[in-house]
C-alpha positions as CSV (number, residue, x, y, z in Angstrom):
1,X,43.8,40.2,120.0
2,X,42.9,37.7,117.7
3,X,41.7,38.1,114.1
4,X,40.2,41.7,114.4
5,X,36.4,42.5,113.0
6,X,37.6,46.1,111.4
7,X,40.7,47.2,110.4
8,X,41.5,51.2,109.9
9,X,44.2,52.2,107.2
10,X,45.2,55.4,107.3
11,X,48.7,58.0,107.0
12,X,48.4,59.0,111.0
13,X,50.2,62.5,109.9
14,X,46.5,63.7,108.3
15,X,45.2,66.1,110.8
16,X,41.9,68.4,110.6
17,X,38.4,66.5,109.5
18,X,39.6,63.3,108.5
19,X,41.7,62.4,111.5
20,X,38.0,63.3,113.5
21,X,36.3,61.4,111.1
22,X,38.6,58.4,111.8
23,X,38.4,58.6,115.1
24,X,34.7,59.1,116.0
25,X,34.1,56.1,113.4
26,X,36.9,54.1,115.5
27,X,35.2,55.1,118.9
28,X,31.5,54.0,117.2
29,X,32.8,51.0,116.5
30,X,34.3,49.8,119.8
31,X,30.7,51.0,121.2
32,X,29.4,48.3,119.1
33,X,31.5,45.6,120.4
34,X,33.7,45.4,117.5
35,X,37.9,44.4,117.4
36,X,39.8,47.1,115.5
37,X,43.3,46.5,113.8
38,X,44.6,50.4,113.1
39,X,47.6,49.8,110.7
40,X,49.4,52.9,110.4
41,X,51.4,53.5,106.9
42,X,53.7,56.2,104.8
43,X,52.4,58.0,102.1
44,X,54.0,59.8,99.7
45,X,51.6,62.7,100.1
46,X,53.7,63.9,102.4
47,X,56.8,65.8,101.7
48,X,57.5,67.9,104.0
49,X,59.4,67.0,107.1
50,X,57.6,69.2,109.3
51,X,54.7,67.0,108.7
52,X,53.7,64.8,111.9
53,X,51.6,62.6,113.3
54,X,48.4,63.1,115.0
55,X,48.7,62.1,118.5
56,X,45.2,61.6,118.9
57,X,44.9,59.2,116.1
58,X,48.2,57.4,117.7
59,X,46.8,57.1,120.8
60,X,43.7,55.1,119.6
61,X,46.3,52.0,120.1
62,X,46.0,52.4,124.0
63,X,42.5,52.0,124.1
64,X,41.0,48.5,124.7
65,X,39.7,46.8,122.0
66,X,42.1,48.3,119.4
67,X,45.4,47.6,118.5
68,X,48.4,49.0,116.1
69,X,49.3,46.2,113.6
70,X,52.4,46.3,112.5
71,X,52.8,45.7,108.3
72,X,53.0,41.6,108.6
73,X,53.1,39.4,105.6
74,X,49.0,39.2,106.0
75,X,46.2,40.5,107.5
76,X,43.3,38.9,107.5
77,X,39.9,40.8,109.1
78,X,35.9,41.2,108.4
79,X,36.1,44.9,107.3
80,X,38.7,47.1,105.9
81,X,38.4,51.0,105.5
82,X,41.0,53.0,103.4
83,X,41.2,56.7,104.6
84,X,41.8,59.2,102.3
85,X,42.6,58.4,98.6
86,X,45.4,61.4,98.5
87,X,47.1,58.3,101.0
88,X,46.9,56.0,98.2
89,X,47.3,57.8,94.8
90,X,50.3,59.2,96.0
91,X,52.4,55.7,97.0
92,X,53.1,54.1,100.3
93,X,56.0,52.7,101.6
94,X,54.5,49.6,103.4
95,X,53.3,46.3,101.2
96,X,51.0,44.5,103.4
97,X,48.4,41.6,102.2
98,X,45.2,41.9,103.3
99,X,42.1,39.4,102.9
100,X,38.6,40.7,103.9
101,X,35.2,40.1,103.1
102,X,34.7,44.0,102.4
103,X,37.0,47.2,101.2
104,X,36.3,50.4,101.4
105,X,38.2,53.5,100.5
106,X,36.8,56.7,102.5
107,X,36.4,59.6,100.2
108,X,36.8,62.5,102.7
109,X,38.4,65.0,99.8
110,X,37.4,65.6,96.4
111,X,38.9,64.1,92.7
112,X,38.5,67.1,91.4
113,X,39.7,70.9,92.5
114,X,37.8,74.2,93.0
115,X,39.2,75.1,89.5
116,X,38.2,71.5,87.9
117,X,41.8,70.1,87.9
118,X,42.4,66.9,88.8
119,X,44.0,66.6,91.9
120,X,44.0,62.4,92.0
121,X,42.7,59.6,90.0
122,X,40.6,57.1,91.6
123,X,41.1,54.5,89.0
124,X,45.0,54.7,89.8
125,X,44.1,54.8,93.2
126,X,42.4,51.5,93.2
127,X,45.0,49.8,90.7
128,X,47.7,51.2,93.6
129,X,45.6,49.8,96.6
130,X,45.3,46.6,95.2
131,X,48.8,46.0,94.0
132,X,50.1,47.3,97.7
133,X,47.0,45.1,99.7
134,X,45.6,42.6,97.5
135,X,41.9,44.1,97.7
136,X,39.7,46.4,95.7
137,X,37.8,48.7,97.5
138,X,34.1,50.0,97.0
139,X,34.5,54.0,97.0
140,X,32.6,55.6,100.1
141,X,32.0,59.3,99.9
142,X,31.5,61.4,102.9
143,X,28.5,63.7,101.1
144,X,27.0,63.9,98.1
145,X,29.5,66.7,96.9
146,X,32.1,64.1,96.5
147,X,29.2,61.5,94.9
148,X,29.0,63.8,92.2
149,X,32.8,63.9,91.5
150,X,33.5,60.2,91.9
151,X,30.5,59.3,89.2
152,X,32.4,61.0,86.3
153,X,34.7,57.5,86.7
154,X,31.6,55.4,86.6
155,X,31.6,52.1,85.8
156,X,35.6,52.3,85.9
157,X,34.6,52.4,89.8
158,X,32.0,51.4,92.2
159,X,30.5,53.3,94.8
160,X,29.0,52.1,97.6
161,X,24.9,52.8,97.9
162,X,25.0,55.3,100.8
163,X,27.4,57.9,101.5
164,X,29.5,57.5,104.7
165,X,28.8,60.7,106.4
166,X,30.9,61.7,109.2
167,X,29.4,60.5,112.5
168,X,29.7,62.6,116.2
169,X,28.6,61.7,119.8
170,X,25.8,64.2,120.6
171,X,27.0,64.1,124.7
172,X,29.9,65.1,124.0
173,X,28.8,68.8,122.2
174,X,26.7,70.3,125.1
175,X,26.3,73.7,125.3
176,X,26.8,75.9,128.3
177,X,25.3,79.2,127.2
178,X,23.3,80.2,125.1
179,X,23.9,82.6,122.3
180,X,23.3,86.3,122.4
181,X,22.6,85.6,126.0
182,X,22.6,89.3,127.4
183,X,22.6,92.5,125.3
184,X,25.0,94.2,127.9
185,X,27.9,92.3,125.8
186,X,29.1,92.1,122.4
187,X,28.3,88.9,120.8
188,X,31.0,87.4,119.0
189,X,31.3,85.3,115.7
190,X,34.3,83.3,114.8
191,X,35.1,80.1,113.0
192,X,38.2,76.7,113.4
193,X,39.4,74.7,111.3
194,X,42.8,73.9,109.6
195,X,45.3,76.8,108.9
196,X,45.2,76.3,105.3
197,X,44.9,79.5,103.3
198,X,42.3,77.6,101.1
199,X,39.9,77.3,104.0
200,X,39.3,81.3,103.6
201,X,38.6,83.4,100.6
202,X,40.6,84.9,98.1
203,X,40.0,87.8,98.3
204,X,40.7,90.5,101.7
205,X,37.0,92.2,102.0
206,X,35.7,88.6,101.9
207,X,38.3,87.2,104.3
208,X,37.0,90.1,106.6
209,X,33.4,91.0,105.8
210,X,31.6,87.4,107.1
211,X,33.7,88.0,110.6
212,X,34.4,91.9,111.5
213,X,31.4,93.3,109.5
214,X,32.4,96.8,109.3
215,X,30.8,99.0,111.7
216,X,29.6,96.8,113.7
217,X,29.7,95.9,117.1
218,X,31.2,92.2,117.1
219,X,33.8,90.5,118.6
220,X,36.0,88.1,116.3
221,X,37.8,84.9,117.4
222,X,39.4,82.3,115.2
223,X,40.8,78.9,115.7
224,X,43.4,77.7,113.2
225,X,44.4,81.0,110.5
226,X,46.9,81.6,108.2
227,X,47.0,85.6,110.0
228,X,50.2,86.5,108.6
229,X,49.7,85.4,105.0
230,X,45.9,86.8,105.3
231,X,47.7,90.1,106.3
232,X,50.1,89.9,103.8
233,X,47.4,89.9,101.0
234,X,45.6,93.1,102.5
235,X,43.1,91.1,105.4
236,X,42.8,93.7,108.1
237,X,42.3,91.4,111.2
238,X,43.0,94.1,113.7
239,X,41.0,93.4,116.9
240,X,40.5,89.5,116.4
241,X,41.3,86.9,119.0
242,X,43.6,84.5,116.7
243,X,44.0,81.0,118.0
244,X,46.3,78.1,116.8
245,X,44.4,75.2,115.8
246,X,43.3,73.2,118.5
247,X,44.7,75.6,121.2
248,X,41.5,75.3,123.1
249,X,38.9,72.3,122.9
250,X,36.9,72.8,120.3
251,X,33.4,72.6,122.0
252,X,34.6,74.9,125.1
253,X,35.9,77.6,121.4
254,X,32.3,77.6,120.0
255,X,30.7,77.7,123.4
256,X,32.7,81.2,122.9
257,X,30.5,82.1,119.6
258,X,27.7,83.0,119.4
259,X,27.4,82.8,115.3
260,X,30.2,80.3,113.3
261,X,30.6,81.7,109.8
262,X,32.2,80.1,107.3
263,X,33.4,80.8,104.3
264,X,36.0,79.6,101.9
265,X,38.4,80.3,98.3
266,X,37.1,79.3,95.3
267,X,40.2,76.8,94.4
268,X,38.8,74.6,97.6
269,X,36.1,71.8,97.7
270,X,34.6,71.4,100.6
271,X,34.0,68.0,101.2
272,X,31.7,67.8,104.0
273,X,31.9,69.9,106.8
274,X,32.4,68.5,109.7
275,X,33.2,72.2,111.8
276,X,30.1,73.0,110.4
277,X,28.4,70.1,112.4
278,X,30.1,70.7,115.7
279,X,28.9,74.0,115.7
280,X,25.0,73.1,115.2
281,X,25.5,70.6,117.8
282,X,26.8,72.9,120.3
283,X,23.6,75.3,119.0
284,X,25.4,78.0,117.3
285,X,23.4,79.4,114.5
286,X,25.7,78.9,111.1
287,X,26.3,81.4,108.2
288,X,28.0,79.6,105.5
289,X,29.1,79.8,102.1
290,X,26.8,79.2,99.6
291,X,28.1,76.3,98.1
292,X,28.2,74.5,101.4
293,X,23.8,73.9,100.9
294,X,24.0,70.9,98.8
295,X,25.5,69.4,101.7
296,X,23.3,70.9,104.8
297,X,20.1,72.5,103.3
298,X,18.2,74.3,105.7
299,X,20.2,73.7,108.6
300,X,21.9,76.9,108.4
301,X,21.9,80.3,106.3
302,X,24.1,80.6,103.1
303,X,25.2,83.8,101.0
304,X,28.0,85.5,99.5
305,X,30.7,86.5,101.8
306,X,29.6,90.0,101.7
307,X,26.1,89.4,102.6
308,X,27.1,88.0,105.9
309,X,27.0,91.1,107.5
310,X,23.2,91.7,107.1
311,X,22.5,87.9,108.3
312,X,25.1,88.5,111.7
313,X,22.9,91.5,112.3
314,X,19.3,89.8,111.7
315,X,20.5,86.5,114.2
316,X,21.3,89.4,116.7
317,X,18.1,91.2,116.2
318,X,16.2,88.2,117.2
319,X,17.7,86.2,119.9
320,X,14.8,84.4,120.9
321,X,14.3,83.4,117.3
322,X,17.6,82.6,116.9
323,X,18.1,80.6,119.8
324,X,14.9,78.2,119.1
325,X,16.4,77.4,115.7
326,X,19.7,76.7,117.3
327,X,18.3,74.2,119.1
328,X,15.4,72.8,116.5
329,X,19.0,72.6,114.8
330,X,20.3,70.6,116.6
331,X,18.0,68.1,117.5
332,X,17.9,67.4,113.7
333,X,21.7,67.1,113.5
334,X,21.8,65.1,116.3
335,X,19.3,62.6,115.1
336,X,21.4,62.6,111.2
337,X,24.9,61.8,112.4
338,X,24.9,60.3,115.5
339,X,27.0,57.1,116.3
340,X,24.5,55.1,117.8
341,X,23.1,54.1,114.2
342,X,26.8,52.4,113.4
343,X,26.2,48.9,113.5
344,X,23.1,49.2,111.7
345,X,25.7,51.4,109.1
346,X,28.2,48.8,109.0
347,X,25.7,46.1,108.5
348,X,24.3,48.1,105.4
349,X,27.7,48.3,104.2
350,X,29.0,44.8,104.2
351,X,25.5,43.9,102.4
352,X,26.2,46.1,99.8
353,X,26.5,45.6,96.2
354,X,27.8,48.7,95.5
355,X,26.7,51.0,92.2
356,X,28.4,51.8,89.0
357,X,25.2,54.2,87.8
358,X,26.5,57.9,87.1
359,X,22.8,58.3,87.5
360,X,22.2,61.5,90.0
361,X,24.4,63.7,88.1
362,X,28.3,63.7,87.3
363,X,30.8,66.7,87.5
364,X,32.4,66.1,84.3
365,X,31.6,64.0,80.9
366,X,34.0,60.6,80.3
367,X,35.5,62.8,77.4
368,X,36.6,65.9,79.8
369,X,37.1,63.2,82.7
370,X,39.6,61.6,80.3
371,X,41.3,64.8,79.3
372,X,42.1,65.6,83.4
373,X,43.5,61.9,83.6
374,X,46.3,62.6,81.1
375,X,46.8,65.7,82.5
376,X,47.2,64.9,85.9
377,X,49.6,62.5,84.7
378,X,51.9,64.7,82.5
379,X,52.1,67.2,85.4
380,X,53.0,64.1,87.8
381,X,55.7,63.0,85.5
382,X,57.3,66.2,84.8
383,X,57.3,67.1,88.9
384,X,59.1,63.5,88.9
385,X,61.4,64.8,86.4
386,X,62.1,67.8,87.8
387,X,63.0,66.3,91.6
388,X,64.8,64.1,89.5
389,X,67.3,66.5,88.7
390,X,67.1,68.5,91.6
């Protein structure tokens, strides 16, 4: 391959949304004709030796059109796209220079945690990147969730205009029944995703209300959970159908459901969402967490976790009703995120000037944003110290 349009920068050991994210933008961009450089790197975000890479994203290399760069003295391409700043802010082994006519970091996970501590500092993270590649990249968030958070380091940082939402192929999420087909058999709610306790609630009755709403007559399968821990704390899961992650394909697991409810602890920021959007493609009527509405509006239902009952039992009341929304659903989900509309994105992107305005709202003032920076940094140093002399 010669000089390659796009090249993808990314730890290959993140798993979960981003690596899907990464991927379906990889696959949209081949559809479009494009050369793609993957250069895989180390980041110090990872610790733990258990920690491995995601075959999937691996495996992109054996497809035409892309290929695995190894860290040369220079890269030179059209397009580069950071994924994930936790890669960044945290240190990578590789030093590799790259020259392109546009940067972009992916924002697929918040500045800012559920409790309002900082978990990473974009401003670092952009002093890092370009000391390790030689560029500065435009900051692309994946919703307007993480809009809001990156604004509070406006003008220290530009943004680019438009958010880069997470992109799917429609054919590929194609249901094969419909939900609440029969009344002869219980219907069954579930939820995947990650097994990362701070995907589910704190607390045990919420852990259990949105998914085996006492006496009721629902079955309860999950894909990726954190049973034993959730047990530990006082979640009764007796009765569900516990899956590790990706154990089954994900579109044959909802096929399974017939509601996805979703519902997470108050330390986590949900980003975007993108189990959220598999399941409205594959028609399955979606009771969320309240928080998630800034991000999907009417497209599903929201409510506390223990109002989920009532809205399992309403979707099952109706089926008809239910079942036309599903699909009015997804017809407008399809239309949103869809792939084909990539090189019309990607055009938009390398035209774009990028925006420094904190106008549209910011999570925190410059004073308080300040405040978290030193913070962050004390807690970074003394962690330093303390493996230091470990």
């Amino acid at each position: 391959m010669g000089k390659p349009d796009i090249v993808v920068v990314t730890d290959p050991r993140f798993s979960g949304g981003t690596a899907s994210a990464l991927i379906a933008d990889v696959m949209a961009f081949r559809a479009g004709g494009a050369r793609i450089g993957l250069l895989p790197v180390t980041s110090g975000f990872f610790t733990g030796a258990s920690e491995t890479a995601n075959d999937q994203v691996l495996g992109l290399g054996d497809l035409d059109g892309v290929t695995v760069l190894a860290p040369t003295s220079e890269i030179r391409t059209g397009t580069v796209f950071f994924h994930h700043p936790l890669t960044f802010f945290h240190g990578i082994t590789e030093h590799v220079k790259i020259t392109a006519q546009t940067s972009v970091i992916v924002a697929h996970h918040p500045p800012f945690r559920g409790d309002g501590s900082l978990e990473y500092d974009p401003v670092t993270t952009n002093r890092l990147i370009a000391r390790t590649f030689g560029v500065t990249p435009q900051w692309a968030p994946v919703s307007g969730v993480i809009r809001r958070h990156l604004r509070s380091f406006a003008p220290l940082i530009r943004m680019t205009s438009q958010d880069w939402v997470n992109i799917f192929d429609p054919t590929h999420w194609q249901s094969k029944r419909p939900v609440f087909e029969t009344t002869a058999h219980r219907p069954t709610v579930g939820r995947h995703g990650r097994a990362d306790l701070l995907k589910w609630p704190d607390r045990p009755e919420d852990v259990t209300a949105p998914l085996s709403p006492q006496g009721s007559e629902w079955n309860t399968r999950v894909m990726g959970c954190p049973a034993q821990t959730l047990t530990e704390a006082g979640a009764d899961l007796t009765g569900w159908t516990v899956l590790d992650f990706n154990e089954e394909p994900v579109d044959e697991f909802l096929d399974s459901l017939d509601v996805f409810s979703y519902f997470y602890s108050d330390r986590w920021v949900e980003a975007f969402g993108r189990t959220m959007v598999e399941a409205m493609l594959m028609e399955r009527p979606c009771v969320l967490d309240s928080r998630l509405k800034e991000t999907f509006g009417d497209l599903a239902q929201y409510c506390a976790p223990s109002g989920a009952p009532a809205l399992l039992e309403a979707l099952r009341q109706n089926p008809e009703n239910t079942r036309s929304r599903a699909k009015e659903v997804r017809g407008l989900v399809a239309a949103q995120y869809s792939g084909v509309a990539m090189p019309r994105r990607l055009k938009q992107l390398q035209d774009d000037p990028g925006t420094v305005s904190r106008e549209g709202g910011v999570l925190a003032s410059p004073l308080i944003t300040l405040r978290k920076t030193v913070g962050l940094s004390r807690r970074l140093k003394a962690r330093h110290t303390r493996q230091l002399r470990g």
